[in-house]
C-alpha positions as CSV (number, residue, x, y, z in Angstrom):
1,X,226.3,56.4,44.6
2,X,226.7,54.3,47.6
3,X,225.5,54.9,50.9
4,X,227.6,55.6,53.6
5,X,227.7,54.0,56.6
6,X,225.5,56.6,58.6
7,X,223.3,56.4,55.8
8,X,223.0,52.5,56.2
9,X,222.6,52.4,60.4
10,X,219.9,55.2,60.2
11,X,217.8,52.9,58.0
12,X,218.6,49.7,59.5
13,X,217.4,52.0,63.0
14,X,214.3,52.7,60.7
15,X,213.7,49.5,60.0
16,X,214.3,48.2,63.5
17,X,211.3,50.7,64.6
18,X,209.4,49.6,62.4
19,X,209.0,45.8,63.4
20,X,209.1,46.8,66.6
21,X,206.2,49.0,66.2
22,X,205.1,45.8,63.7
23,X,205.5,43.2,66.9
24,X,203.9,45.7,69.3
25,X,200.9,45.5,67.4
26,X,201.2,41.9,66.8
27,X,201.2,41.3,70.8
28,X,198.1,43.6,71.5
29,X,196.4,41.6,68.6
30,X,197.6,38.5,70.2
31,X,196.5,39.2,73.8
32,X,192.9,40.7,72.7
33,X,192.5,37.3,70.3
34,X,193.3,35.1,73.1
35,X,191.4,37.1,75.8
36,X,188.6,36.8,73.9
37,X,188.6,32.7,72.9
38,X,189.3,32.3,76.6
39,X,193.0,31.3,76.2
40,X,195.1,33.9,78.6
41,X,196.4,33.3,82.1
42,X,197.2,36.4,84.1
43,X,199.8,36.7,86.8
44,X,202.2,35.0,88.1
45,X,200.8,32.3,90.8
46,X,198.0,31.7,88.0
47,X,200.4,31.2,84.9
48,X,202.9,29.0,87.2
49,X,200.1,26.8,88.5
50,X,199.3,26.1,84.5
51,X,203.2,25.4,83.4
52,X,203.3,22.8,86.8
53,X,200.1,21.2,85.5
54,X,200.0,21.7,82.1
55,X,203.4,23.0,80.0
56,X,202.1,21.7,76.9
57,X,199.2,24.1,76.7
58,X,201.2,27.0,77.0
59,X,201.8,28.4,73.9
60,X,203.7,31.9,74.7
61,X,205.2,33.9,77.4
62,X,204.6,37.5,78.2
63,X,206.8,39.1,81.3
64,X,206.0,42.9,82.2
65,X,208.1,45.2,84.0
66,X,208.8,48.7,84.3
67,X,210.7,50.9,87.0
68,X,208.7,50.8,89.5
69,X,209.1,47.3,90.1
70,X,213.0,46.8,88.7
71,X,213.9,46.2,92.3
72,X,211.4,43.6,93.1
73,X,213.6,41.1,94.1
74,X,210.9,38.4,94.5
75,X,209.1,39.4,91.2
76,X,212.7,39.0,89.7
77,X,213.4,35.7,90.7
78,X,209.7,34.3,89.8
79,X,210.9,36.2,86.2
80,X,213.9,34.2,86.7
81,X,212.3,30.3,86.8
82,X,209.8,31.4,84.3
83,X,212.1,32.0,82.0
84,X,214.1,29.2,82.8
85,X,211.6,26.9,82.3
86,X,210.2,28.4,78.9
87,X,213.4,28.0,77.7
88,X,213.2,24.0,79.2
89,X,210.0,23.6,77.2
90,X,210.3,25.9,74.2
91,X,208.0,28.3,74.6
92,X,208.5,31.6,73.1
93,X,208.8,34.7,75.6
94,X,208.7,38.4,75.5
95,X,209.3,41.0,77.9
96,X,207.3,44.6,77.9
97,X,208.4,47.5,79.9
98,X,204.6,49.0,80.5
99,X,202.7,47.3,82.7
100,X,200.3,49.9,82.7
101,X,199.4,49.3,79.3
102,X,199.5,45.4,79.6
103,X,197.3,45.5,82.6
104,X,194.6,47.4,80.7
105,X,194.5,45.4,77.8
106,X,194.0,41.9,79.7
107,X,191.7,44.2,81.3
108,X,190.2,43.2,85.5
109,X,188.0,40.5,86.2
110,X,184.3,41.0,86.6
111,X,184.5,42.8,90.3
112,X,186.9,45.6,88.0
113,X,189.9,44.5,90.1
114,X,193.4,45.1,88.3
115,X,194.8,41.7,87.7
116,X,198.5,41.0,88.3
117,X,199.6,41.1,84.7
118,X,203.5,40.7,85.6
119,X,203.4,37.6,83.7
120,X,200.8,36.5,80.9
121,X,200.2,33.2,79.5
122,X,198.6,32.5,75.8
123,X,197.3,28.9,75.8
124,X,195.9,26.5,73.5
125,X,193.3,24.5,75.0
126,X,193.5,20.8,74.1
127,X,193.7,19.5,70.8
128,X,191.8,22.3,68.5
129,X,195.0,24.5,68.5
130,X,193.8,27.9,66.8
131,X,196.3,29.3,64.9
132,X,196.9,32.8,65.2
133,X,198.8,35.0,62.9
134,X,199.9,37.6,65.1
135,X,201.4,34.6,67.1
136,X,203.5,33.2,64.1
137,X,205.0,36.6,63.7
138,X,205.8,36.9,67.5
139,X,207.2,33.1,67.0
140,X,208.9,34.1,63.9
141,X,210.2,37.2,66.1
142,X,211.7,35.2,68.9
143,X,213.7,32.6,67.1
144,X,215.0,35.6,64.8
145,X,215.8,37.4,68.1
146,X,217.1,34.2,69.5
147,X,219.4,33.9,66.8
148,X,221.8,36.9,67.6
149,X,221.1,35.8,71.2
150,X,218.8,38.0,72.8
151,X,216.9,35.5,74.6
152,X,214.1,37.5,75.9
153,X,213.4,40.7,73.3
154,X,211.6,43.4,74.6
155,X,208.5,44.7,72.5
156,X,206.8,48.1,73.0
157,X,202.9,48.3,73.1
158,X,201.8,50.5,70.3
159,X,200.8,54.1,72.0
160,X,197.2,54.6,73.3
């Protein structure tokens, strides 16, 4: 028998849950990995003072949003000339619509201050370049994204 085409979109929406679900995971791995090795820039002053000075150390791109702060025009245009210039240097990007979430997981500095996570770097110091596999499967994620032209996918945090 073959399978209709409601029968094909319901599992292709199946499947498309499931790698999201797959790339969630993937970033928290990331971010936790790179916290820990000492390799994540937090916010957006801090992660634009690393791409001016040092573009090649950036390895990838996180931008968080949600509704609260859709109408942020200022946060929108330093989301803007982020992106424009990941895109100049090939660095892969993601966007995540819970900042809550994202904050918590880069977690505050020593005086338990919130940092601004509105934008995250991951990068490789220098020339021992660790190789992370949750970051090839984010990689792997953008250029496939990329490809039907969504230039910046959104992932979802796995719940808490």
């Amino acid at each position: 028998r073959t399978m209709t085409f409601e029968e094909i979109r319901s599992q292709e929406r199946a499947e498309s849950g499931d790698r999201m679900h797959a790339m969630g995971a993937a970033l928290e791995e990331l971010l936790v990995s790179a916290k820990k090795q000492d390799n994540l820039t937090v916010g957006v002053y801090e992660s634009a003072k690393v791409m001016n000075v040092d573009p090649d150390s950036v390895a990838f791109c996180v931008l968080a949003t949600d509704e609260e702060y859709e109408y942020d025009i200022a946060l929108q245009i330093h989301f803007t000339l982020i992106q424009a210039f990941c895109f100049d240097n090939d660095i892969n990007i993601v966007r995540v619509n819970d900042i809550g979430h994202l904050a918590d997981l880069v977690g505050g500095d020593e005086s338990g201050e919130q940092k601004d996570a509105h934008c995250i770097l991951v990068t490789n110091p220098g020339e021992g370049m660790w190789k992370d596999p949750a970051l090839e499967k984010l990689s792997l994620f953008c250029v496939e994204s990329r490809s039907v032209y969504e230039w910046v996918p959104t992932v979802t945090l796995p719940e808490r």
